[in-house]
C-alpha positions as CSV (number, residue, x, y, z in Angstrom):
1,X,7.4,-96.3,-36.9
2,X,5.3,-96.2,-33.5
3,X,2.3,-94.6,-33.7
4,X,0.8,-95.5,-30.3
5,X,1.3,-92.1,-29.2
6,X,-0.8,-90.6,-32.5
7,X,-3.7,-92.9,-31.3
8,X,-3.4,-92.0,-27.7
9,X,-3.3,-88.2,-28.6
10,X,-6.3,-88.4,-30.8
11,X,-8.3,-90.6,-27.8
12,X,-7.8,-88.2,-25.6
13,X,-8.8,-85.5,-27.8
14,X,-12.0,-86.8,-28.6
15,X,-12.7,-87.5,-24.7
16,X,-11.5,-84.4,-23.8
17,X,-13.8,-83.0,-26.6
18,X,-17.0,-84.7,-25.2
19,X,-16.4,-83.8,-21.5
20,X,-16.4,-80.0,-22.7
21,X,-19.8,-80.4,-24.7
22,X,-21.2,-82.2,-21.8
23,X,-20.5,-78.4,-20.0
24,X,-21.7,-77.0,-22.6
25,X,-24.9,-78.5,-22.0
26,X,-25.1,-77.4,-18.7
27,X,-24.5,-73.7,-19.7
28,X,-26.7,-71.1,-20.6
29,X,-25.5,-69.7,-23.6
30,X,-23.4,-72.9,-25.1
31,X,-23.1,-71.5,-28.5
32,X,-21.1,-68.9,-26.5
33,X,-18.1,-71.1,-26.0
34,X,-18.2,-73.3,-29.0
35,X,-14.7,-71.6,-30.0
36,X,-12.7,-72.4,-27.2
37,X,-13.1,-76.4,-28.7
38,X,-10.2,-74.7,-31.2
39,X,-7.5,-75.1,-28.4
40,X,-8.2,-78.5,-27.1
41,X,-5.8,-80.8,-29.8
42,X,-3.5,-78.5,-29.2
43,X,-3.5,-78.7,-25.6
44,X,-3.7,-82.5,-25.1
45,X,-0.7,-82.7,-27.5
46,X,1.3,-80.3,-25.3
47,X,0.3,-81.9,-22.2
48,X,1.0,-85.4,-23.9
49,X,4.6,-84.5,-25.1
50,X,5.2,-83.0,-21.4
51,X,4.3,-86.6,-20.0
52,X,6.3,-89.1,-21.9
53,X,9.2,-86.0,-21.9
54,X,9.4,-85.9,-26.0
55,X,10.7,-82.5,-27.1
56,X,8.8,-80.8,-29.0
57,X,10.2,-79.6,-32.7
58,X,8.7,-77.2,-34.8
59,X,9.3,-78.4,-38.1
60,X,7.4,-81.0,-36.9
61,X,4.1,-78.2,-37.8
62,X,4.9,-77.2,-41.0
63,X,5.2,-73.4,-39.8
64,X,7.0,-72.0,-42.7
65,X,7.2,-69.8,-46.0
66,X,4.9,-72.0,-48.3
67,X,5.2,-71.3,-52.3
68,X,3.0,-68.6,-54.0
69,X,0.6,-70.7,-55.7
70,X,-0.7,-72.3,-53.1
71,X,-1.2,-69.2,-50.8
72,X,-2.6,-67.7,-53.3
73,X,-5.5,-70.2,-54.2
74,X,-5.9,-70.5,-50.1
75,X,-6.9,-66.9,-49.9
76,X,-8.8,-66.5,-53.6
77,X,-11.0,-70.0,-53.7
78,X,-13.1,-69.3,-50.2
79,X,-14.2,-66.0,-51.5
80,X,-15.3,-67.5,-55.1
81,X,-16.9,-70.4,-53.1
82,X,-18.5,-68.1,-50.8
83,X,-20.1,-65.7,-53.7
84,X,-20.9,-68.3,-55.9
85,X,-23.2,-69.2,-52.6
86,X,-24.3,-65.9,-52.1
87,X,-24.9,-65.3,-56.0
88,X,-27.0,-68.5,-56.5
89,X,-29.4,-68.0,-53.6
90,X,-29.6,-64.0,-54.5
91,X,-30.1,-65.1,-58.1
92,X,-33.1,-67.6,-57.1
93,X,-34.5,-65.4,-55.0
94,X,-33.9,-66.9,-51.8
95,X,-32.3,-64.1,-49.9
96,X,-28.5,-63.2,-49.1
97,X,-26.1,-65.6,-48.2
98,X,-22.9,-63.2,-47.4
99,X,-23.7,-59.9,-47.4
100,X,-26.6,-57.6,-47.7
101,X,-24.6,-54.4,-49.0
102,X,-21.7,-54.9,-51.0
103,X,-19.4,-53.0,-48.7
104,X,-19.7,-55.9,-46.1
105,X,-17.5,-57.7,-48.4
106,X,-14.4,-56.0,-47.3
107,X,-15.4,-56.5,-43.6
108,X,-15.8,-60.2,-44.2
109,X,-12.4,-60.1,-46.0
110,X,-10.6,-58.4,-43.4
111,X,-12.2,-60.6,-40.7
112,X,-11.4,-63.8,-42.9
113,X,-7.3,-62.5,-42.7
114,X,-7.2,-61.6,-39.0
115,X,-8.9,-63.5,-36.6
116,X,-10.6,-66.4,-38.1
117,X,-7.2,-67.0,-39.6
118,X,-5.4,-66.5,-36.3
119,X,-7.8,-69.1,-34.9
120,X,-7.1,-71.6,-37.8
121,X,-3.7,-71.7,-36.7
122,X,-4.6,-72.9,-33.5
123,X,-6.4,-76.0,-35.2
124,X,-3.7,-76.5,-38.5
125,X,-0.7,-76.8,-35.8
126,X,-2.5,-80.1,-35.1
127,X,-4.5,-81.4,-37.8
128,X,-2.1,-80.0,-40.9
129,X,0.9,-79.7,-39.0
130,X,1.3,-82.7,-36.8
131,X,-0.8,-85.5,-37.7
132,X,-0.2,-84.6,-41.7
133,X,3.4,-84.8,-40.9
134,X,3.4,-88.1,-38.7
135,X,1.1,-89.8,-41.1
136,X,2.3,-88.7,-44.0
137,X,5.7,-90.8,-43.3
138,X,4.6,-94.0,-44.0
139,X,1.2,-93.4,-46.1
140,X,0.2,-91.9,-49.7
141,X,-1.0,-88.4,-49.7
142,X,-4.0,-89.5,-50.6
143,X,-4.0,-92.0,-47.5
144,X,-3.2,-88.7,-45.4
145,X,-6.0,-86.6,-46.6
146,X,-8.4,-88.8,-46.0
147,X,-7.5,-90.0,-42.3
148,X,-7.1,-86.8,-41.3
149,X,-10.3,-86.2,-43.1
150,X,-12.6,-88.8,-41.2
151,X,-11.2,-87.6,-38.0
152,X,-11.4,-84.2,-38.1
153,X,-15.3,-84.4,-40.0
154,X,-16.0,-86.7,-36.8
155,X,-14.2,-84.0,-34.5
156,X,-16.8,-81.2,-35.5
157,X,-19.7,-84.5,-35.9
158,X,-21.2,-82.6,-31.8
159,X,-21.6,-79.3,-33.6
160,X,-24.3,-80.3,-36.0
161,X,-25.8,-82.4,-33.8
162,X,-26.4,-80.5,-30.8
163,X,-26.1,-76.8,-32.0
164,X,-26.9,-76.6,-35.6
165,X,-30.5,-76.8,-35.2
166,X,-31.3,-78.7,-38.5
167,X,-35.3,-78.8,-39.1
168,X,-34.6,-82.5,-41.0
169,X,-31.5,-83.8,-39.2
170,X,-30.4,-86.5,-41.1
171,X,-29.9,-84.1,-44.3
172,X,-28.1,-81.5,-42.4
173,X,-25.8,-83.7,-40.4
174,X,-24.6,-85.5,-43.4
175,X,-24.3,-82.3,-45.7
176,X,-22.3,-80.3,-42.6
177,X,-20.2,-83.6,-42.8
178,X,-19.8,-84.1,-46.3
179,X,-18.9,-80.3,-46.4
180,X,-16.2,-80.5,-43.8
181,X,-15.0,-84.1,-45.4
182,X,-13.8,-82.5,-48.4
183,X,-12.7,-78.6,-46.6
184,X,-10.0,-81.2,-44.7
185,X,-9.0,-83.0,-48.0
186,X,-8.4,-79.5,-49.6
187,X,-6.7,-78.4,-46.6
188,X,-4.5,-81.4,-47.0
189,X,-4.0,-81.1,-50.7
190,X,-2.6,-77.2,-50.0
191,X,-0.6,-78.2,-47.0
192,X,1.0,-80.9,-49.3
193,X,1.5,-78.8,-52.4
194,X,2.8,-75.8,-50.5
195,X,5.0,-77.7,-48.2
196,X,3.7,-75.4,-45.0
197,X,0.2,-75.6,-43.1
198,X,0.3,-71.3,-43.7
199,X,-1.9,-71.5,-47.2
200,X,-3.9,-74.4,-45.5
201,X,-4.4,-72.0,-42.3
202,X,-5.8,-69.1,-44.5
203,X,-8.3,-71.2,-46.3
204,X,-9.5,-72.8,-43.2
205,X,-9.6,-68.9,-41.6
206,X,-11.7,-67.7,-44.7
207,X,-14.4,-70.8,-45.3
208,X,-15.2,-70.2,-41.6
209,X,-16.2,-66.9,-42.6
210,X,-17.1,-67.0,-46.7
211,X,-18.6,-70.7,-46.9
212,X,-19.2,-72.2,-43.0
213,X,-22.2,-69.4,-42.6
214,X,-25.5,-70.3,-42.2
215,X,-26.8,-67.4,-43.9
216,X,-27.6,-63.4,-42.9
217,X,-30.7,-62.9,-44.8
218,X,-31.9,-66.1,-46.3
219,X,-35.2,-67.8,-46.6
220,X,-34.7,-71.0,-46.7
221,X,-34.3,-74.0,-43.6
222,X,-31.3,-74.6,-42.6
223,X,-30.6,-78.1,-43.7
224,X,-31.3,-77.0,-47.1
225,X,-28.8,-74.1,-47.2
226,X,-26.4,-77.0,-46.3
227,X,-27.4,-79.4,-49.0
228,X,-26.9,-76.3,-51.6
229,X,-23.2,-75.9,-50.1
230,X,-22.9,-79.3,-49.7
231,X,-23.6,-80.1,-53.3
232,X,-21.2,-77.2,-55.0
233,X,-18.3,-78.0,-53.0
234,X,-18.1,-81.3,-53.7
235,X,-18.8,-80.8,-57.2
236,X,-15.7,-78.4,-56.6
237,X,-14.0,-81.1,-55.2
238,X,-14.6,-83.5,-57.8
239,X,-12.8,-80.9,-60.6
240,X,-9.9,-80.7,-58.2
241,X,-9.3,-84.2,-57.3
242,X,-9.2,-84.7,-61.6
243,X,-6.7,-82.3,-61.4
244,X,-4.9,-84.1,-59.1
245,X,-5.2,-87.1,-60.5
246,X,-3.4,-86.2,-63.4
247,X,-1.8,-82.7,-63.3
248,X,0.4,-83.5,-59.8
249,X,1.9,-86.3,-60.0
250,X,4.7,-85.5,-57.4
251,X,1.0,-86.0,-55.1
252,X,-0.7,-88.6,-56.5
253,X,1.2,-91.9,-55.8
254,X,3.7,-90.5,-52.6
């Protein structure tokens, strides 16, 4: 199978991607605009299908009915990731992560479901849909989840760099990293099990809002509140991938 045009695509992305921060620089308020990086994959690939006249299918995006399970644990496991945050910090005595009332939970919850997840979408048609299906063709799952992985933790690499505003860089970078290294692999692991990039979508939709935070009332530096989430999530990770190992086999070898 060619795959020229899957290399082309994610070239362009990433030069695309660079010529916006480069704007950004030049703006005022660049934080402002950060989201509109969301819609850029998905542009190139429309404008690359348009050029070399491939018609575009939508099975090709996984944009169906996935199973239960899987939706389920999308929606569920960001909000237990996200208070287990919030609960350790509060516990410690080093401020709020989520919330400073508990009534802002259902706020966050409803904001995790509508428009964070709405803007996942934009992203999963790409990354979950596309490349997972294209790669997943001639590679293991496990193959997958991790190129997709590296490229998308090297998509967002401008982010902590440039707007993150680590006091010790080098920790930050590589927690934020780290962090978004093993969000993709989950994302992967649910569009696989499910069949559909929907329970991916939702669990990308809520970590923006219950675990990618940097905090509303915390005392702590930045970098550190990322080595904290840094730490649990890939301890979180580790459990999973056991479970993976050898509790799904249908994903472990195909």
């Amino acid at each position: 199978m060619n795959f020229k045009d899957l290399k082309w695509l994610t070239i362009w992305i990433f030069i695309i991607k660079s010529m916006y921060h480069f704007f950004l620089a030049r703006t005022e308020e660049p934080r402002a605009y950060l989201g509109l990086l969301m819609i850029i994959p998905l542009l190139i690939f429309l404008i690359q299908q348009i050029v070399i006249c491939n018609k575009i299918e939508m099975q090709q995006f996984a944009i169906k009915k996935p199973k239960i399970a899987p939706l389920l644990l999308s929606i569920v496991l960001p909000i237990v990731l996200g208070l287990f945050v919030h609960t350790y910090f509060f516990l410690t005595n080093q401020g709020t992560f989520l919330l400073a009332e508990p009534k802002e939970l259902l706020i966050l919850l409803v904001l995790g479901l509508t428009i964070t997840t709405i803007s996942a979408l934009i992203e999963e048609i790409i990354w979950r849909g596309y490349y997972h299906n294209r790669l997943r063709k001639i590679y293991s799952f496990h193959k997958t989840a991790f190129i997709i992985a590296l490229i998308w933790s090297l998509w967002h690499f401008p982010i902590a760099l440039l707007y993150k505003g680590y006091t010790n860089l080098i920790i930050g970078i590589i927690s934020y990293l780290v962090i978004l290294f093993f969000t993709s692999y989950l994302l992967s692991y649910l569009r696989e099990w499910s069949g559909s990039i929907i329970p991916a979508t939702f669990f990308h939709g809520l970590m923006n809002v219950f675990y990618f935070t940097d905090g509303v009332q915390i005392h702590l530096s930045l970098h550190t509140i990322e080595l904290t989430k840094c730490i649990i999530l890939s301890l979180f990770f580790i459990v999973i991938y056991i479970k993976i190992q050898y509790f799904k086999p249908g994903i472990r070898g195909h």
